[in-house]
Biopython code that builds the backbone (N, CA, C, O; Angstrom):
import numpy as np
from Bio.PDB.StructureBuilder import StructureBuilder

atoms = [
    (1, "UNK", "N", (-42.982, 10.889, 0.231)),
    (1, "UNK", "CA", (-41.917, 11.811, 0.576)),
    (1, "UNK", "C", (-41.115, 11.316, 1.789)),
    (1, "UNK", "O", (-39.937, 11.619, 1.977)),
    (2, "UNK", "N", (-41.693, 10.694, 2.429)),
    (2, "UNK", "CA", (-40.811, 10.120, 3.999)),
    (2, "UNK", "C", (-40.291, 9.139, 3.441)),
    (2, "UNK", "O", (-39.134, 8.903, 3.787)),
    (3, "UNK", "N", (-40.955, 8.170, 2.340)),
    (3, "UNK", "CA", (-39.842, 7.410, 2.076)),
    (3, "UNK", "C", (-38.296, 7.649, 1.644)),
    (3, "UNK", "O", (-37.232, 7.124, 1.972)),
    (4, "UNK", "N", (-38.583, 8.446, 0.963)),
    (4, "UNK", "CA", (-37.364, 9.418, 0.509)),
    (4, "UNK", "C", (-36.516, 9.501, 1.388)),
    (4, "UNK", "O", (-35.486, 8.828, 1.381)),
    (5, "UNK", "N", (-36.836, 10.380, 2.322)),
    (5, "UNK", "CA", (-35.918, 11.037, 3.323)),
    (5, "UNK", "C", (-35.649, 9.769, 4.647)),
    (5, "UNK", "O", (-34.999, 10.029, 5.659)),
    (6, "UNK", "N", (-36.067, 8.881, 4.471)),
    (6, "UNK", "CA", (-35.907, 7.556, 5.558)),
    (6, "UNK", "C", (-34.630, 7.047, 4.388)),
    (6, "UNK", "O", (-33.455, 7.287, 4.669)),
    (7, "UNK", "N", (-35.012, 6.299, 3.010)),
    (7, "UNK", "CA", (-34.079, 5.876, 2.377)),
    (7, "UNK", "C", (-32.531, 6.976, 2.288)),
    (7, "UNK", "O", (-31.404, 6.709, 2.706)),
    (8, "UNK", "N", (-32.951, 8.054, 1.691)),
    (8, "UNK", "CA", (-31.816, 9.265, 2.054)),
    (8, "UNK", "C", (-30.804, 9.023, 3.391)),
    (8, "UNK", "O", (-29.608, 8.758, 3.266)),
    (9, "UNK", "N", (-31.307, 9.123, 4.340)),
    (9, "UNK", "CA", (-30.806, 8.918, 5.737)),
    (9, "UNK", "C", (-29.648, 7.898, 6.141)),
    (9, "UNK", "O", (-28.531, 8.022, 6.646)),
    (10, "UNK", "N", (-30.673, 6.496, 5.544)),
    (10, "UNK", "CA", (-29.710, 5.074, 5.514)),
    (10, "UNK", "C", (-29.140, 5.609, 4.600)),
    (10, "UNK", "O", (-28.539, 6.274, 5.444)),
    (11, "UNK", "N", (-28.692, 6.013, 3.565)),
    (11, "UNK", "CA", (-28.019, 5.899, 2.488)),
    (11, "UNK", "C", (-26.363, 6.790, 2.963)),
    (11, "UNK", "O", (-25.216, 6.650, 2.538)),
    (12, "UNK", "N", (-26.854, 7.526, 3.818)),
    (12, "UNK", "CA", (-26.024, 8.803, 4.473)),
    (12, "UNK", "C", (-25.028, 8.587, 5.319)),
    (12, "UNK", "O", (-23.883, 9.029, 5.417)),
    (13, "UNK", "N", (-25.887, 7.566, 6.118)),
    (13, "UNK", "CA", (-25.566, 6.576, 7.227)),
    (13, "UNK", "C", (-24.343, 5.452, 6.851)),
    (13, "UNK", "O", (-23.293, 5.289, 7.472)),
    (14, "UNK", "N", (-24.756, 4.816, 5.784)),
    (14, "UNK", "CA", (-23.721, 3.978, 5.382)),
    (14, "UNK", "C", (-22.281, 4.191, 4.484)),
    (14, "UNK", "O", (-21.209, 3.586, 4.470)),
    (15, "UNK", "N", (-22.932, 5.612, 3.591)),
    (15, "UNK", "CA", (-22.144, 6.325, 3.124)),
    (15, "UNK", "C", (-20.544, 6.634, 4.395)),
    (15, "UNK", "O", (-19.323, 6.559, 4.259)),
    (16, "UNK", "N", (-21.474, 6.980, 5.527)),
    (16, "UNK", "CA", (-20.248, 7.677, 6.077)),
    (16, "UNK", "C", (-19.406, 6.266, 7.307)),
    (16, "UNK", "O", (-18.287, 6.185, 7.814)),
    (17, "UNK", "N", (-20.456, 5.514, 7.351)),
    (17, "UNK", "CA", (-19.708, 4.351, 7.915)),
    (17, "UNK", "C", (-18.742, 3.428, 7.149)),
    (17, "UNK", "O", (-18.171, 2.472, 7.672)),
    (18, "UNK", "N", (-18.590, 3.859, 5.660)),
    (18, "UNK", "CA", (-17.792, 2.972, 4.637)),
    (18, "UNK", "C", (-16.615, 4.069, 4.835)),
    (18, "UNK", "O", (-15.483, 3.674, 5.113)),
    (19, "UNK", "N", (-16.862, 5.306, 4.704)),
    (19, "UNK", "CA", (-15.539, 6.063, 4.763)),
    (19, "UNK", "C", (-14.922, 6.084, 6.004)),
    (19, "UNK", "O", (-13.737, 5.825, 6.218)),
    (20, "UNK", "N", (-15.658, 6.361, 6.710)),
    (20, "UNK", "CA", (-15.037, 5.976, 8.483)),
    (20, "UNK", "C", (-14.342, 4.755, 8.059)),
    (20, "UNK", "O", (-13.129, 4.953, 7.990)),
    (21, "UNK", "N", (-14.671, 3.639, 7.772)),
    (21, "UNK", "CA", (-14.038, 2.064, 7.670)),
    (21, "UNK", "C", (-12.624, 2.233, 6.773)),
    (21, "UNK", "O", (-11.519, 1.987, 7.256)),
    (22, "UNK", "N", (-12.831, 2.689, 5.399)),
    (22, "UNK", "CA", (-12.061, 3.113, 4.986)),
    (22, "UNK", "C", (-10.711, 4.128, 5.617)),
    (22, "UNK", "O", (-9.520, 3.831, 5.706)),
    (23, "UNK", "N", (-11.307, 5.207, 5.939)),
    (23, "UNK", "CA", (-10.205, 5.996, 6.661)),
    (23, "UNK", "C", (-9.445, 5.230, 7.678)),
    (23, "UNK", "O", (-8.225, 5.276, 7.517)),
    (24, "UNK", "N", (-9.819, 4.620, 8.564)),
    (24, "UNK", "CA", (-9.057, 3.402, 9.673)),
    (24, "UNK", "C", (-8.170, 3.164, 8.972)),
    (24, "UNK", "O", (-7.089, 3.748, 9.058)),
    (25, "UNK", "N", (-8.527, 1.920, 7.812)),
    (25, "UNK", "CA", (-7.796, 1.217, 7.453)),
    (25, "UNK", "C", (-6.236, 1.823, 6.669)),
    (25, "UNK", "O", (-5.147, 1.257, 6.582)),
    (26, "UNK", "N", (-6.632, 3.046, 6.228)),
    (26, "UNK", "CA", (-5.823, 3.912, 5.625)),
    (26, "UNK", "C", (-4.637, 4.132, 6.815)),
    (26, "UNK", "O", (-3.440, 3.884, 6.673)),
    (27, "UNK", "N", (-5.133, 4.532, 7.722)),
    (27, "UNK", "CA", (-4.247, 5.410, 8.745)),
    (27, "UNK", "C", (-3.549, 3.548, 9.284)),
    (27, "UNK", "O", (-2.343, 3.366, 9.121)),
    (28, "UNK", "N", (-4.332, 2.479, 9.819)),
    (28, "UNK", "CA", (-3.611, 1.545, 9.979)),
    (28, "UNK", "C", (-2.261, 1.218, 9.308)),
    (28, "UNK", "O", (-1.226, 1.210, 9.975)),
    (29, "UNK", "N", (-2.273, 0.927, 7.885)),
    (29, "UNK", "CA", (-1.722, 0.459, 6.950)),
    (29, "UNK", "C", (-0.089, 1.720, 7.067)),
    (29, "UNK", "O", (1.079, 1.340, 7.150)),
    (30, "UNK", "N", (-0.629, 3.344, 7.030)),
    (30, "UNK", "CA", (0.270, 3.879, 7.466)),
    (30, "UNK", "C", (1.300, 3.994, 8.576)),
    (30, "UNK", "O", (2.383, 4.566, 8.705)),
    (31, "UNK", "N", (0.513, 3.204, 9.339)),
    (31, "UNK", "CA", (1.491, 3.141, 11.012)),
    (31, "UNK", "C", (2.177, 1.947, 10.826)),
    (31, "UNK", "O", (3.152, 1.867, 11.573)),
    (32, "UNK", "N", (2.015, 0.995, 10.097)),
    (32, "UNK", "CA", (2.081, -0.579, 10.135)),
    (32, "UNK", "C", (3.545, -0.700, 9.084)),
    (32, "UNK", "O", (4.509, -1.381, 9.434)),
    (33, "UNK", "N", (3.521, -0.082, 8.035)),
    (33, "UNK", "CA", (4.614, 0.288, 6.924)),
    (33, "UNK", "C", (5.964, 0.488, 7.567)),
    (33, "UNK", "O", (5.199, 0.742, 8.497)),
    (34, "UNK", "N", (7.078, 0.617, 7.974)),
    (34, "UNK", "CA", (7.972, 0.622, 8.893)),
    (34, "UNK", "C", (8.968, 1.716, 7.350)),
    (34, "UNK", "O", (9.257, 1.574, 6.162)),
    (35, "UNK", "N", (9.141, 2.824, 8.564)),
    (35, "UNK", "CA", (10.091, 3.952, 7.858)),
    (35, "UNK", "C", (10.961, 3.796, 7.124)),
    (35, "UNK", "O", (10.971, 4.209, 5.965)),
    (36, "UNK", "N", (11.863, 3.157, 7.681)),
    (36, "UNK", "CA", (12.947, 2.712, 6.875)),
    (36, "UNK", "C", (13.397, 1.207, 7.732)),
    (36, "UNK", "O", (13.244, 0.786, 8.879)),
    (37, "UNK", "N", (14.087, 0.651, 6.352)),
    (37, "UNK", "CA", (14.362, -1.331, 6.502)),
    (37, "UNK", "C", (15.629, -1.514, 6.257)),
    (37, "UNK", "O", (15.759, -1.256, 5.060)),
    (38, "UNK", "N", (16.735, -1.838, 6.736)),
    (38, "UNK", "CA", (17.845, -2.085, 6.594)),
    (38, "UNK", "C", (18.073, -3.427, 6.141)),
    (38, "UNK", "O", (18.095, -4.213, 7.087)),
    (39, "UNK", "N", (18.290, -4.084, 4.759)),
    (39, "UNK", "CA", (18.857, -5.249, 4.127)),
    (39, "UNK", "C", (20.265, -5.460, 4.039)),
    (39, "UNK", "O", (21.077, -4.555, 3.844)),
    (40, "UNK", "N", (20.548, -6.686, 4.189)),
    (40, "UNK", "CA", (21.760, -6.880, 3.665)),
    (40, "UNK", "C", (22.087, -7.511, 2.072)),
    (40, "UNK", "O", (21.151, -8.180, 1.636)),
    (41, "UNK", "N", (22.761, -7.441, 1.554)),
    (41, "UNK", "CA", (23.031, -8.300, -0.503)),
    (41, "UNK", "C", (22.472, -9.303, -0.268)),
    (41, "UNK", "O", (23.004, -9.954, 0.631)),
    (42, "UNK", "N", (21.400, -9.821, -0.801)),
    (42, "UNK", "CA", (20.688, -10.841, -0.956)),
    (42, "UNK", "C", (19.342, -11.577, 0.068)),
    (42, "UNK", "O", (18.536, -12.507, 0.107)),
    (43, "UNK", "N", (19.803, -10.439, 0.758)),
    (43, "UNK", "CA", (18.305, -10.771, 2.080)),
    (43, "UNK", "C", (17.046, -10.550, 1.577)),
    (43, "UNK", "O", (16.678, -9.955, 0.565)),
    (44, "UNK", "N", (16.449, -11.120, 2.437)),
    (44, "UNK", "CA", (14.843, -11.148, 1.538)),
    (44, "UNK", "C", (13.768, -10.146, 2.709)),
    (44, "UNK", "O", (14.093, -10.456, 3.855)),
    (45, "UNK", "N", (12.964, -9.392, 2.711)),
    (45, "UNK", "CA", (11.871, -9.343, 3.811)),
    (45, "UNK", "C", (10.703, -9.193, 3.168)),
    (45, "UNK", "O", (10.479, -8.806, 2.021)),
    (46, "UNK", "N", (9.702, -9.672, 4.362)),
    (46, "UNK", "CA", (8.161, -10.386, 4.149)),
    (46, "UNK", "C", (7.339, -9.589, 4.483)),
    (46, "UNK", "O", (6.984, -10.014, 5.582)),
    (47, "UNK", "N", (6.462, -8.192, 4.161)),
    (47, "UNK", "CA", (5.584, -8.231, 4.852)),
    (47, "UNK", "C", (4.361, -8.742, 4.714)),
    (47, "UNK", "O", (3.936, -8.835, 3.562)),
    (48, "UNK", "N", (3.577, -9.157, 5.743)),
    (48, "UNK", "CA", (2.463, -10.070, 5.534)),
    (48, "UNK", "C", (1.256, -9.312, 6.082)),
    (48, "UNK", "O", (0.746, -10.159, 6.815)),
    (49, "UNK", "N", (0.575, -8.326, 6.151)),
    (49, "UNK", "CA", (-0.509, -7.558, 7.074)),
    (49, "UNK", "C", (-1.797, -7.365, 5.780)),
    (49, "UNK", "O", (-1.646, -7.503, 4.566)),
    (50, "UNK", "N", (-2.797, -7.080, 6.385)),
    (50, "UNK", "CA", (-4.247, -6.817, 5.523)),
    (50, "UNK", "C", (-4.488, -6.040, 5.268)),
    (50, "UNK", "O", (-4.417, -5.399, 6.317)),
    (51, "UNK", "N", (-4.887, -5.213, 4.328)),
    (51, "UNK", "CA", (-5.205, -4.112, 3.870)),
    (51, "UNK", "C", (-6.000, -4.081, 2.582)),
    (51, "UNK", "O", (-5.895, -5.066, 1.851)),
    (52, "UNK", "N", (-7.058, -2.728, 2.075)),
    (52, "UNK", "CA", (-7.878, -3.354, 0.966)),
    (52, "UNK", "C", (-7.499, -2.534, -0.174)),
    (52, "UNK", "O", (-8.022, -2.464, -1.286)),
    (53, "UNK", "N", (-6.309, -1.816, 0.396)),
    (53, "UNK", "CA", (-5.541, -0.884, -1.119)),
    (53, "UNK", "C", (-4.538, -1.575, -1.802)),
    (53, "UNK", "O", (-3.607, -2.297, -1.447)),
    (54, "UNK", "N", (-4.973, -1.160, -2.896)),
    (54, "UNK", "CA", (-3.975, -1.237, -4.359)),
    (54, "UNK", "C", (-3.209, -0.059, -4.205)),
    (54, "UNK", "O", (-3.686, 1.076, -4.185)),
    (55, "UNK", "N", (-1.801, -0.400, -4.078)),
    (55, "UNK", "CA", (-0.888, 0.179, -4.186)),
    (55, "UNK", "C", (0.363, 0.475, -5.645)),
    (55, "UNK", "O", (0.948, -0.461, -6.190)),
    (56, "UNK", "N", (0.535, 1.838, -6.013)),
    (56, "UNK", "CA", (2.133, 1.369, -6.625)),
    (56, "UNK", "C", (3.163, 2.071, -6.088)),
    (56, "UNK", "O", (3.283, 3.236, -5.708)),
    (57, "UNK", "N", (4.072, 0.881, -6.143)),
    (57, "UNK", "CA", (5.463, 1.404, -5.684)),
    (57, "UNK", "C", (6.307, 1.696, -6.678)),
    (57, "UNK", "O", (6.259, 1.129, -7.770)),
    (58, "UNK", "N", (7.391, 2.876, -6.285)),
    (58, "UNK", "CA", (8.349, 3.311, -7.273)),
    (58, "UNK", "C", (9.301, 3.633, -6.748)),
    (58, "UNK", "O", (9.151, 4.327, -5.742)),
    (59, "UNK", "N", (10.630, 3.299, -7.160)),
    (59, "UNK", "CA", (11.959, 3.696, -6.438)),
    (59, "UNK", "C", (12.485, 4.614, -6.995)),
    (59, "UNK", "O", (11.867, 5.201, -7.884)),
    (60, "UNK", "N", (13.232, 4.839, -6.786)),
    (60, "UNK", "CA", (14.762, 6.243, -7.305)),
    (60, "UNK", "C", (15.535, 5.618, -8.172)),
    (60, "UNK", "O", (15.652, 5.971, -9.346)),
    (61, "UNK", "N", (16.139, 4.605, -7.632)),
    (61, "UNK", "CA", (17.328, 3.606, -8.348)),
    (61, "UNK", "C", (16.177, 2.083, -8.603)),
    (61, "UNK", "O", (15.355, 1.416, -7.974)),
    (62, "UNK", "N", (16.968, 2.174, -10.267)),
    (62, "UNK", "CA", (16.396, 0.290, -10.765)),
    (62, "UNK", "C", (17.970, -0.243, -10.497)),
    (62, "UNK", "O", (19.027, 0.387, -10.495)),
    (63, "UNK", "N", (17.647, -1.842, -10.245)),
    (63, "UNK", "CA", (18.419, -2.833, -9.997)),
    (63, "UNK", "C", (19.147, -2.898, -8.691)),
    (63, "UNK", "O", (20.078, -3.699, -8.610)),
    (64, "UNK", "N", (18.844, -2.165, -7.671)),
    (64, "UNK", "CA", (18.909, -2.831, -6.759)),
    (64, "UNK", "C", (18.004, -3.039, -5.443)),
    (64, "UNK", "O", (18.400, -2.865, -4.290)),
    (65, "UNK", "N", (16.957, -3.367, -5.761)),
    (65, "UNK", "CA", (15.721, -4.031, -4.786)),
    (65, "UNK", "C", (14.870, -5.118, -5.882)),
    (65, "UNK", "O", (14.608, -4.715, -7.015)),
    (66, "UNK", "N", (14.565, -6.190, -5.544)),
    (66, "UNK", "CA", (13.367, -6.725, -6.495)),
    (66, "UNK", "C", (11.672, -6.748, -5.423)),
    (66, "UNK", "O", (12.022, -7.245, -4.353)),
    (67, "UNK", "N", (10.673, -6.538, -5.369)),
    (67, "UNK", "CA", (9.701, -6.276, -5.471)),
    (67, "UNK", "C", (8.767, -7.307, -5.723)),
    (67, "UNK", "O", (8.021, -7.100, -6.680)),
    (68, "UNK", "N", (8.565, -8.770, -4.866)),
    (68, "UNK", "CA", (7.846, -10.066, -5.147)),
    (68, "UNK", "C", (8.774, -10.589, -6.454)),
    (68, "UNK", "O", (7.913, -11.158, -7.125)),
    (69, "UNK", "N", (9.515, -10.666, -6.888)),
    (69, "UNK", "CA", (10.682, -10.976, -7.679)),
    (69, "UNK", "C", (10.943, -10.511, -8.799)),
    (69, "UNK", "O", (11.639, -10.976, -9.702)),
    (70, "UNK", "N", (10.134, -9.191, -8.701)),
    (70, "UNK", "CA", (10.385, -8.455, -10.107)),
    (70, "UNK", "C", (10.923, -7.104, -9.956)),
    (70, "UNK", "O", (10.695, -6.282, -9.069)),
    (71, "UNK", "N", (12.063, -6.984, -11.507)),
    (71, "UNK", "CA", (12.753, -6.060, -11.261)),
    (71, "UNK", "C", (11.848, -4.759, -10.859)),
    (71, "UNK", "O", (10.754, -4.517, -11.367)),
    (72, "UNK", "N", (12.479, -3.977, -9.876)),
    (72, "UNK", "CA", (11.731, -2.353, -9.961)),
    (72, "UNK", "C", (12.113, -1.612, -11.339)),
    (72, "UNK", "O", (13.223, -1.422, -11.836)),
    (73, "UNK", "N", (10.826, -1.258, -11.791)),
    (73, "UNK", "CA", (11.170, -0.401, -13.505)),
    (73, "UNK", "C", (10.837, 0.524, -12.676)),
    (73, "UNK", "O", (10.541, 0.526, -11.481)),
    (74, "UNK", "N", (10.986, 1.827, -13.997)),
    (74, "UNK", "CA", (11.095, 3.186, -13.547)),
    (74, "UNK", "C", (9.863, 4.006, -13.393)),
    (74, "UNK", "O", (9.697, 5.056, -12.773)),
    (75, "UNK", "N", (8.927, 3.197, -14.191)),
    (75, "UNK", "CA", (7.258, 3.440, -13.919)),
    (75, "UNK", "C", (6.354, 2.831, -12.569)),
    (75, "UNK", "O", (5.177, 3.073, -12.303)),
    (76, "UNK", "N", (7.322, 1.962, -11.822)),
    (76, "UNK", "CA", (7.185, 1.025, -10.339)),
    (76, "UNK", "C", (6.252, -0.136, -10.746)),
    (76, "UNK", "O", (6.268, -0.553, -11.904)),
    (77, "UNK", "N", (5.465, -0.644, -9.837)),
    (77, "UNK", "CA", (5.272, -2.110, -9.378)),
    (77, "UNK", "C", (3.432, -1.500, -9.096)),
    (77, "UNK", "O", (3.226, -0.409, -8.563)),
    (78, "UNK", "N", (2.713, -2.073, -9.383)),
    (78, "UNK", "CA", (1.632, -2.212, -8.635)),
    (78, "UNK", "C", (1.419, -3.431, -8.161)),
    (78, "UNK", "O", (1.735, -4.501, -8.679)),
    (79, "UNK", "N", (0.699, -3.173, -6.841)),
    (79, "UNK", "CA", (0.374, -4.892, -5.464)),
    (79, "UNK", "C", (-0.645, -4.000, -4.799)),
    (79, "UNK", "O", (-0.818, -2.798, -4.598)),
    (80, "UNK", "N", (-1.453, -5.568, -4.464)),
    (80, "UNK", "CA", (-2.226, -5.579, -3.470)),
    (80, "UNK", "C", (-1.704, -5.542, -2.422)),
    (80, "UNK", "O", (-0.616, -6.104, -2.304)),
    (81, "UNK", "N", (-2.331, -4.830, -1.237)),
    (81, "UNK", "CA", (-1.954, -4.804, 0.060)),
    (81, "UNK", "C", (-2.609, -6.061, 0.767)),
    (81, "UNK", "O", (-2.302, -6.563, 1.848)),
    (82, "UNK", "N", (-3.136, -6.260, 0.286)),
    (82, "UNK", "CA", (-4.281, -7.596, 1.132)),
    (82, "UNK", "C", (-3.263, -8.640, 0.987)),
    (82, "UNK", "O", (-3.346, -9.459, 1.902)),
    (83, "UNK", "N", (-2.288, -8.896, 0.106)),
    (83, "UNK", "CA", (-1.208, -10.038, -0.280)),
    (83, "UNK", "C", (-0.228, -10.143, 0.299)),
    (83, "UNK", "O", (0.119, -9.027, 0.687)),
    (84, "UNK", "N", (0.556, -11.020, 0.637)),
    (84, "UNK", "CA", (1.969, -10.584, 1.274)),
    (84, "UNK", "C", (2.919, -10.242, 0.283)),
    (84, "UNK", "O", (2.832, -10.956, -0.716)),
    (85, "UNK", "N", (3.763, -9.410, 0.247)),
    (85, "UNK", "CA", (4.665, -9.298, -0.655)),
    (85, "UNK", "C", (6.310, -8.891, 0.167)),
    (85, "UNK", "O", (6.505, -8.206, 1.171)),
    (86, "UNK", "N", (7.429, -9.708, -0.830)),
    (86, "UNK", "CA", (8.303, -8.704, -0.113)),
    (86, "UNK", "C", (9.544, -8.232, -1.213)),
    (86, "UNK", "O", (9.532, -8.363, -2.437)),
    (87, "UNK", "N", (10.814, -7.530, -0.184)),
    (87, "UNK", "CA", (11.941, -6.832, -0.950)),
    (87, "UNK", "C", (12.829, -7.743, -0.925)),
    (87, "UNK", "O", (13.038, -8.262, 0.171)),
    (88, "UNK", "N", (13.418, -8.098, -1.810)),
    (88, "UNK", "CA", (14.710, -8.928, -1.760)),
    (88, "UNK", "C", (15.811, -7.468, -2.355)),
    (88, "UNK", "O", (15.403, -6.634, -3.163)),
    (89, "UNK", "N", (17.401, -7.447, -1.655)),
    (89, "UNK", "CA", (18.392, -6.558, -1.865)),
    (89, "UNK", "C", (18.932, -7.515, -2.729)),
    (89, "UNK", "O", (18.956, -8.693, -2.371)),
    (90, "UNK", "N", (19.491, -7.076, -4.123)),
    (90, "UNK", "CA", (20.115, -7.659, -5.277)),
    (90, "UNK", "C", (21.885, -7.248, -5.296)),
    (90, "UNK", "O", (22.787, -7.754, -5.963)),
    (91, "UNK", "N", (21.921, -6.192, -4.335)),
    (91, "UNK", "CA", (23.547, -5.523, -4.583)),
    (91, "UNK", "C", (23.291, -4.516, -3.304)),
    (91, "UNK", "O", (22.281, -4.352, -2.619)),
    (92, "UNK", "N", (24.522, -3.936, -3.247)),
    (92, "UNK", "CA", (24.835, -2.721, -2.007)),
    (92, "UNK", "C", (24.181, -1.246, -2.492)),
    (92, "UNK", "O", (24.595, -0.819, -3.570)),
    (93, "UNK", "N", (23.528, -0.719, -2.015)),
    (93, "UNK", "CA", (22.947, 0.569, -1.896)),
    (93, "UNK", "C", (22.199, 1.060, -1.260)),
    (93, "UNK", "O", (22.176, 0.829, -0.051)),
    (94, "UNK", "N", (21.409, 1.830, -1.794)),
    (94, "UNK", "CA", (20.221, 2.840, -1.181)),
    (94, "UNK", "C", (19.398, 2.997, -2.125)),
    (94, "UNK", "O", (19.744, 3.391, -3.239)),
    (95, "UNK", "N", (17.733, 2.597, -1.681)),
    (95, "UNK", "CA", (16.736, 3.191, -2.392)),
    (95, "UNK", "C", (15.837, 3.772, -1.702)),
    (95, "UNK", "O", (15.699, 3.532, -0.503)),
    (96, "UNK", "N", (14.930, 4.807, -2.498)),
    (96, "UNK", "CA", (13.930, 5.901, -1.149)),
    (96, "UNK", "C", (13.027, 4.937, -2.237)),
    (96, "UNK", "O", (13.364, 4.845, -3.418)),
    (97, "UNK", "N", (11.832, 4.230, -1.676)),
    (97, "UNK", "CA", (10.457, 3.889, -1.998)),
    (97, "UNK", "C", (9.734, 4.840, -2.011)),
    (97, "UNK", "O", (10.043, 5.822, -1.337)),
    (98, "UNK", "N", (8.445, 4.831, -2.855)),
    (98, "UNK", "CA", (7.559, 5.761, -2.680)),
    (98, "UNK", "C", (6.062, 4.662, -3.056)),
    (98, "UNK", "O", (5.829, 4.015, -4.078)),
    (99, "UNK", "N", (5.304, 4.786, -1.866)),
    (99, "UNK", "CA", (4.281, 4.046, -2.174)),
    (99, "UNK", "C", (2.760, 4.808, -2.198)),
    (99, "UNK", "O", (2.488, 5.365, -1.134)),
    (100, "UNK", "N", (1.960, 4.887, -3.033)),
    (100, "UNK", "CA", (1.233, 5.855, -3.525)),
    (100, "UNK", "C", (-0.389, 4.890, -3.788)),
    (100, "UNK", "O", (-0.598, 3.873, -4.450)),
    (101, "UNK", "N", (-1.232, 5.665, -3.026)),
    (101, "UNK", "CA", (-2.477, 4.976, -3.030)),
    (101, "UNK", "C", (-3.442, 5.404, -4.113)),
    (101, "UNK", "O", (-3.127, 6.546, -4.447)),
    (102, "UNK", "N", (-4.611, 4.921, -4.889)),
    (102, "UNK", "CA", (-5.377, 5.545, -6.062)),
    (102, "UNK", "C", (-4.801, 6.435, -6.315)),
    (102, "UNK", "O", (-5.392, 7.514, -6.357)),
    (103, "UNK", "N", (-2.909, 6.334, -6.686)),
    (103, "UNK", "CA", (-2.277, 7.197, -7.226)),
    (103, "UNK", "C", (-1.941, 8.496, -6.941)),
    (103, "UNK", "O", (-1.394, 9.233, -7.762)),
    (104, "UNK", "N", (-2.263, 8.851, -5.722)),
    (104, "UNK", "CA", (-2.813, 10.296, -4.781)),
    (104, "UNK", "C", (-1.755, 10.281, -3.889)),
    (104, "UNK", "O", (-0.645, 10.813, -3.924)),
    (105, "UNK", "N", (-2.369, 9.492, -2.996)),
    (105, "UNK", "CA", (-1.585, 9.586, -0.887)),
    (105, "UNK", "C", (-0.329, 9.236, -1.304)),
    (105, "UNK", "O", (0.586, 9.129, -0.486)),
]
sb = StructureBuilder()
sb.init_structure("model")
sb.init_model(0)
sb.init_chain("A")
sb.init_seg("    ")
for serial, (resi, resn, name, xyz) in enumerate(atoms, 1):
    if name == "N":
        sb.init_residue(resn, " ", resi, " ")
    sb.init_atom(name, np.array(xyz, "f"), 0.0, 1.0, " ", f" {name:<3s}", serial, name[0])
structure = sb.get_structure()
């Protein structure tokens, strides 16, 4: 029976030190994302930072942002955050991103 409740314990223990780890990284990744990015027609930007979420992104408007060089469709983009990826502007406008974690946040 003590084994139990010794194994239980560690199990509890690590349980909540993976979500602690997890949660960080969550709230990092949120501060790190920059609100809004001003491009000019044909500029490119890089971001390059670590993170261990799978993300998808989805815009408002298709055809004018590409997304690691693919068009934005209307169902969005899934990427790793751990990767660098960036936006290249294809034409003059405005798009609102929406980037959405295990499909949830």
């Amino acid at each position: 029976m003590k084994f139990i409740r010794d194994c239980g314990k560690k199990l509890l223990v690590f349980m909540a030190i993976s979500f602690f780890a997890l949660a960080l990284s969550y709230i990092r990744t949120v501060f790190v994302l920059p609100k809004e990015l001003t491009l000019l027609e044909g500029e490119e930007y890089v971001f390059n930072f670590k993170s261990p979420f799978l993300v998808r992104v989805t815009a408002d408007k298709v055809g004018v942002l590409k997304l690691n060089d693919q068009d934005m469709a209307q169902n969005g983009i899934s990427l790793r955050l751990s990767d660098s990826f960036s936006f290249k502007s294809l034409k003059t406008g405005s798009v609102i991103l929406s980037m959405k974690v295990f499909g949830l946040l």
